[in-house]
C-alpha positions as CSV (number, residue, x, y, z in Angstrom):
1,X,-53.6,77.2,44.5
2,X,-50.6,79.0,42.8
3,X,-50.6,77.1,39.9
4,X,-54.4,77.5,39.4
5,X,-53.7,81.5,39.9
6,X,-50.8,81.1,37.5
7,X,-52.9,79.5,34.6
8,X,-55.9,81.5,35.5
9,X,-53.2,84.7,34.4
10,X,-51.5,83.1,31.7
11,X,-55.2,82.1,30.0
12,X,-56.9,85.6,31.2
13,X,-54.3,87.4,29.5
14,X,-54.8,85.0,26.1
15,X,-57.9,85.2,26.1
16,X,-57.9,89.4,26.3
17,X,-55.5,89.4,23.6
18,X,-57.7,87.1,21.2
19,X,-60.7,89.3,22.3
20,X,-59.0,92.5,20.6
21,X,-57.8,90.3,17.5
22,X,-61.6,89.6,16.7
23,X,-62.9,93.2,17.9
24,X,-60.5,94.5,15.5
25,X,-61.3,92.3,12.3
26,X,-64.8,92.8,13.3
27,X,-64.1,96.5,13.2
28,X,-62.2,96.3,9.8
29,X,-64.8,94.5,8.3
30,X,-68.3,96.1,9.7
31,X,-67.6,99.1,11.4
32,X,-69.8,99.1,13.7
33,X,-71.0,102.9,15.8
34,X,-70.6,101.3,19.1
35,X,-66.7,100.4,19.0
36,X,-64.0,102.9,18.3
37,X,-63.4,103.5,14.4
38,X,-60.1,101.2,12.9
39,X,-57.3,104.0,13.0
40,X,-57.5,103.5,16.8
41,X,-57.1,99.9,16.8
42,X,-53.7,100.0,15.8
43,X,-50.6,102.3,15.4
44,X,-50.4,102.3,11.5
45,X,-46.7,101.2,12.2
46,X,-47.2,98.0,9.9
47,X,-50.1,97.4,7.0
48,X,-52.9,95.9,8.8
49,X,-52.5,92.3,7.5
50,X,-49.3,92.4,8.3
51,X,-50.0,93.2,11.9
52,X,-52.9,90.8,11.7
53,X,-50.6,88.0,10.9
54,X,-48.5,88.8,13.9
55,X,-51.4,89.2,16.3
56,X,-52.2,85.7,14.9
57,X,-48.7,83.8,15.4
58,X,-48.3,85.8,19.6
59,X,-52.0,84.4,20.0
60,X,-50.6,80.6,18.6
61,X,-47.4,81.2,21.0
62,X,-49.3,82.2,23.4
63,X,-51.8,79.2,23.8
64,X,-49.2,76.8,23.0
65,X,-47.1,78.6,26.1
66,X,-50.1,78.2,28.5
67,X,-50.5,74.2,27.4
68,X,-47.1,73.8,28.0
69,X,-46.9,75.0,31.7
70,X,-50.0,73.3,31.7
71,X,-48.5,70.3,31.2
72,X,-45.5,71.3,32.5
73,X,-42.8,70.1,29.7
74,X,-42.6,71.2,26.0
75,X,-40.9,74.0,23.6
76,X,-41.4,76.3,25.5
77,X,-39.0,75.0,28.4
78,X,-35.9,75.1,25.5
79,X,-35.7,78.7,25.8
80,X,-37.4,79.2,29.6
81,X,-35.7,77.5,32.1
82,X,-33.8,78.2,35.6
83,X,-31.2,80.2,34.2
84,X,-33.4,82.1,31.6
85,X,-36.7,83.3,33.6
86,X,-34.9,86.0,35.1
87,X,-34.2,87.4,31.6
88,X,-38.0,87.6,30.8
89,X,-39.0,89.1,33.5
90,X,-36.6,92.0,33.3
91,X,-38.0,92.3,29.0
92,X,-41.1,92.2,30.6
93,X,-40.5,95.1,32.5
94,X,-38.7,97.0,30.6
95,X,-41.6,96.6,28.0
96,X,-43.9,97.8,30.5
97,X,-42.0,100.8,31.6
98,X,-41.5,101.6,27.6
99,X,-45.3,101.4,27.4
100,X,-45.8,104.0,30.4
101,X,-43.3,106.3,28.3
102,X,-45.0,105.5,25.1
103,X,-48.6,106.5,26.5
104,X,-46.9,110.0,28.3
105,X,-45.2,110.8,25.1
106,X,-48.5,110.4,23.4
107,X,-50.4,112.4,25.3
108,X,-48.2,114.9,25.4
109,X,-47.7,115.2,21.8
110,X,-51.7,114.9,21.4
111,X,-53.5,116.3,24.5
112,X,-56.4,117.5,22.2
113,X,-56.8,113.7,21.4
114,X,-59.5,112.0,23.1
115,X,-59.5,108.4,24.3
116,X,-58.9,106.0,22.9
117,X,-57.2,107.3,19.7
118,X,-53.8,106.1,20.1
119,X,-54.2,104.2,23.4
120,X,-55.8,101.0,22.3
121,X,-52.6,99.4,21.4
122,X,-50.8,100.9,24.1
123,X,-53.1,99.2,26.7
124,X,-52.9,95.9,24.9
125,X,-49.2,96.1,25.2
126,X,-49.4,96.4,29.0
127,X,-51.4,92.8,28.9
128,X,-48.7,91.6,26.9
129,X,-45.5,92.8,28.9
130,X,-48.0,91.4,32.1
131,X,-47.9,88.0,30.3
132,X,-43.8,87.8,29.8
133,X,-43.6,88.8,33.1
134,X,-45.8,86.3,34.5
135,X,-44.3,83.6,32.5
136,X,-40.7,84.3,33.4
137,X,-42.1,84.3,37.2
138,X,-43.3,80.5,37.0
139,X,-41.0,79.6,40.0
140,X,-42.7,81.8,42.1
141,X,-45.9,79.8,41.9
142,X,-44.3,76.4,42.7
143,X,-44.9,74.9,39.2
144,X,-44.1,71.0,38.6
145,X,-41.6,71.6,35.4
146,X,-39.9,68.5,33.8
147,X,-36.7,70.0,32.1
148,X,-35.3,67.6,29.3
């Protein structure tokens, strides 16, 4: 049952992630009234293709990551292992908390600004910090893991 809970995550997570790729391309390229205008999808930190492509190699990663505890051996397990996990759970953290911090700052600099200018990106970072965490807490959720 923990593994199913633990893929169930790992795929949830993915899944949310690849959701808010399309609904931002979809944005980009129709604009539609009903979803919030493109300056809110994203921080303007990097040119939009730019961020695009990274959205698009973290969503590879992260469905080749989910196949490999899937399988339970594969490239993922050359850089995750006993002596690793540990490590991602505390980035994991630390990205959350620095999320938290990012979204106060925000909305203290900005209190006129209405949701969700500014806070889309924010929020999609929480599901991302959720999934390093989870996937640096496989031992907790008695996974089968072949280490080569």
């Amino acid at each position: 049952m923990e593994n199913f809970i633990f893929q169930f995550l790992l795929w949830f997570i993915t899944l949310i992630f690849l959701m808010r790729i399309l609904a931002q391309v979809f944005v980009g390229i129709y604009s539609p009234s009903y979803l919030p205008k493109m300056e809110m999808w994203y921080s303007g930190l990097l040119p939009y293709p730019i961020l695009l492509t990274y959205q698009m190699f973290m969503y590879t990663c992260m469905v080749i990551f989910n196949f490999c505890f899937h399988m339970g051996k594969g490239p993922l397990f050359f850089f995750l292992n006993p002596s690793t996990q540990k490590y991602f759970v505390y980035f994991g953290a630390i990205y959350f908390v620095l999320m938290v911090v990012r979204f106060i700052v925000h909305k203290v600099k900005e209190p006129e600004v209405k949701w969700p200018r500014g806070t889309i990106p924010i929020f999609f970072h929480f599901f991302l910090s959720t999934y390093i965490i989870i996937m640096g807490s496989y031992p907790y959720f008695n996974l089968k893991i072949i280490f080569d």
